[in-house]
N, C-alpha and C positions, 0 to 999 in steps of 0.2 A: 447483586452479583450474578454472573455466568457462571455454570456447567456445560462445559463443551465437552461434549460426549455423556449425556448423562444415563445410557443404559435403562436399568428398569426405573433410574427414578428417586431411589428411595432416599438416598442421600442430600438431592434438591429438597424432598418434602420435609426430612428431617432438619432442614436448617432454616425452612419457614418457619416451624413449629418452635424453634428459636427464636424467631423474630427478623430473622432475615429475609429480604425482596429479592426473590430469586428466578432468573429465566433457565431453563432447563432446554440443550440443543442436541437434539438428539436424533440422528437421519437411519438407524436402524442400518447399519453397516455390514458391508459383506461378513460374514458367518458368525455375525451376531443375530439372526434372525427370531432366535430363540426366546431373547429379550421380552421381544413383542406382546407377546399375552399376558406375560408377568408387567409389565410394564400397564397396562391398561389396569388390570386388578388393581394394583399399585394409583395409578391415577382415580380410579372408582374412589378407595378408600379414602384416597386425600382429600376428596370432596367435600364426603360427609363428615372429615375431619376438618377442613376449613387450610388445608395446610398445600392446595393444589399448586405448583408451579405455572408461571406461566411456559408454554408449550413451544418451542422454536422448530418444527421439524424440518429440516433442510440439514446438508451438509455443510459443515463448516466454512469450506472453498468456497460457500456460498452467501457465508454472512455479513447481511448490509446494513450493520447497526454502526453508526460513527458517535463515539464521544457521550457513551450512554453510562459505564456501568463503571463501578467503583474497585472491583475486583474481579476473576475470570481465573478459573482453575480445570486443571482434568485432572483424571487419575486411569494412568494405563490407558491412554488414549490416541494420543501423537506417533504411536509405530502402529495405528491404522489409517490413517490417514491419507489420500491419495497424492496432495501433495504438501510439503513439512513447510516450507516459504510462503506460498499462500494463504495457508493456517495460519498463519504466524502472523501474517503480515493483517489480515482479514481480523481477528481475535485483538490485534493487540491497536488498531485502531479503531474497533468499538470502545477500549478504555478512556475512561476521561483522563485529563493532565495529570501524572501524578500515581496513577494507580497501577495495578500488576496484574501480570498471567502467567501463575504459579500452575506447572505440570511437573508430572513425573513420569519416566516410559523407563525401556532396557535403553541400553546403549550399545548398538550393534558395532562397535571396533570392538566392545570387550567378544570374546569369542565364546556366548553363548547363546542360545535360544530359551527363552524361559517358557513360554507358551507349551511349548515340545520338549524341555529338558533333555537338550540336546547341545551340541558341541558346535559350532559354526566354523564353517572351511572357506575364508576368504570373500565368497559373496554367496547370494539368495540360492542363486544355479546352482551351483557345485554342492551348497548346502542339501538341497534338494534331492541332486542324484544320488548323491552319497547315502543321504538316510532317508530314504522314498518311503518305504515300509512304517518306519517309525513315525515317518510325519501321516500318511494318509491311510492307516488303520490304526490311527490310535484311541487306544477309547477313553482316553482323559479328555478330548475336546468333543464338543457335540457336534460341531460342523467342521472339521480340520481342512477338507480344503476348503472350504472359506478362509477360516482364519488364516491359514497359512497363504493363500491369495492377497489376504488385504495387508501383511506385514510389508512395510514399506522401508526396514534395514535403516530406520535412524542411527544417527550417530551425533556426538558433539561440535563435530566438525560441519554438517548441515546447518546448524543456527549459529555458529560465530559466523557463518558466510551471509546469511541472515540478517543479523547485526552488523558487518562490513556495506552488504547494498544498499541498504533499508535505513534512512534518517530517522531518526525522531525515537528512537530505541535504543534504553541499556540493558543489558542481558547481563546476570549473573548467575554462578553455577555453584550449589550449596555441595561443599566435598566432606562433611560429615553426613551423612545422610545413606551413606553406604553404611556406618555403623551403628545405626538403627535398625537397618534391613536386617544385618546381620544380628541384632540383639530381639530382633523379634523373631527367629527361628526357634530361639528356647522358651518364649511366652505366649505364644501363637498358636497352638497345633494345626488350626484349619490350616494356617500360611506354612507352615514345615509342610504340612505333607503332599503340598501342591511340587514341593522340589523331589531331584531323583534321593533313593537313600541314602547313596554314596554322599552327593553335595550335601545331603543333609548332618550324614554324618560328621563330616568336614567340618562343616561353618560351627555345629555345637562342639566339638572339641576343639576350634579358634576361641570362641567365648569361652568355653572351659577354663583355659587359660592369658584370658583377657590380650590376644595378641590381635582381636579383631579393634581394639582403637587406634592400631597404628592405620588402620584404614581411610584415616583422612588423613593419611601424606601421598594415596595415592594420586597422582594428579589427575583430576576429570576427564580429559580425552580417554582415560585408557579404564575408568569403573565400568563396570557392570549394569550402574543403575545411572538416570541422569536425574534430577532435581535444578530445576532452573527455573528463574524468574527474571520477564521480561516486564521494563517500567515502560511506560509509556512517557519520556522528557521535552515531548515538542507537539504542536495540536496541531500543525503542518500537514497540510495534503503531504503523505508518504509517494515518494515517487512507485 
């Protein structure tokens, strides 16, 4: 399997350790830098554990593997990326016939920023001016303008466009998966207290009173989070 984007690492090593053949792709992305070191520690130790990934460092836009691997996943990855069609298209023809590339990111029509727990005004710009402060002296990210640099304002609507140009691809979008997110604010601490109080407070008094299951009638274009999986149904050179 593929990890596209796999950061320090640990989660490729942990699914060796499994038993699973895993390549880990990983190009150390704008204001991720920090990764870095942990990520090396992380590869040290897999060593003398026997559980090392193989290493792909390049950016995504850049991967030239066709018809290799049996599955390909990220997590919180796809809203850094520079660009969302090429990734797509690149990731989902390394798959062999048959297989998937299951990610999850925000979904930038819903009008929020998770990164910055902040509110979003239409596009990147406006979001920008508006909450300048907020985004680049905040001290919940370690490099914000980085990060807020590499956010690329995905949305649902970039990969159906995806799936419209692009042969040889089915795209499905899991619409329960918003009510996990939200059921994992009250069993999670680390993950609640990454959100503001307020939203925090919010989403535990929706679970409180179980109104957070009607959450998957919301239809996909307009959730918060995206959850998709692209199959790969044709081994066709992709135009």
């Amino acid at each position: 399997m593929l990890e596209v984007g796999a950061g320090a690492m640990i989660l490729s090593c942990q699914l060796i350790r499994e038993g699973f053949s895993v390549s880990a792709l990983e190009p150390t992305g704008t204001g991720f830098s920090h990764f870095e070191r942990l990520r090396c520690l992380v590869l040290e130790c897999a060593s003398t554990l026997n559980c090392k990934p193989s290493y792909i460092q390049t950016a995504a836009e850049d991967l030239d593997s066709k018809s290799i691997f049996d599955f390909a996943f990220s997590v919180n990855v796809m809203e850094h990326v520079n660009d969302v069609g090429n990734v797509l298209e690149r990731v989902g023809t390394s798959l062999k016939l048959g297989a998937k590339y299951r990610f999850t990111c925000p979904n930038y029509y819903f009008p929020y920023e998770p990164h910055f727990n902040i509110p979003t005004l239409f596009s990147k710009k406006l979001t920008e001016k508006f909450f300048n402060r907020r985004i680049f002296e905040s001290s919940d990210v370690l490099d914000p303008v980085g990060v807020w640099d590499s956010l690329n304002w995905i949305n649902v609507t970039q990969i159906k466009k995806f799936q419209k140009r692009t042969e040889g691809f089915e795209v499905q979008f899991n619409r329960s998966f918003l009510v996990s997110i939200i059921e994992r604010i009250g069993t999670d601490r680390e993950f609640a207290l990454r959100r503001s109080p307020l939203m925090r407070g919010f989403l535990l008094w929706i679970v409180k009173l179980h109104l957070h299951k009607i959450a998957v009638l919301i239809p996909v274009i307009t959730q918060p989070v995206i959850d998709c999986a692209i199959t790969r149904i044709s081994i066709e050179e992709v135009s």
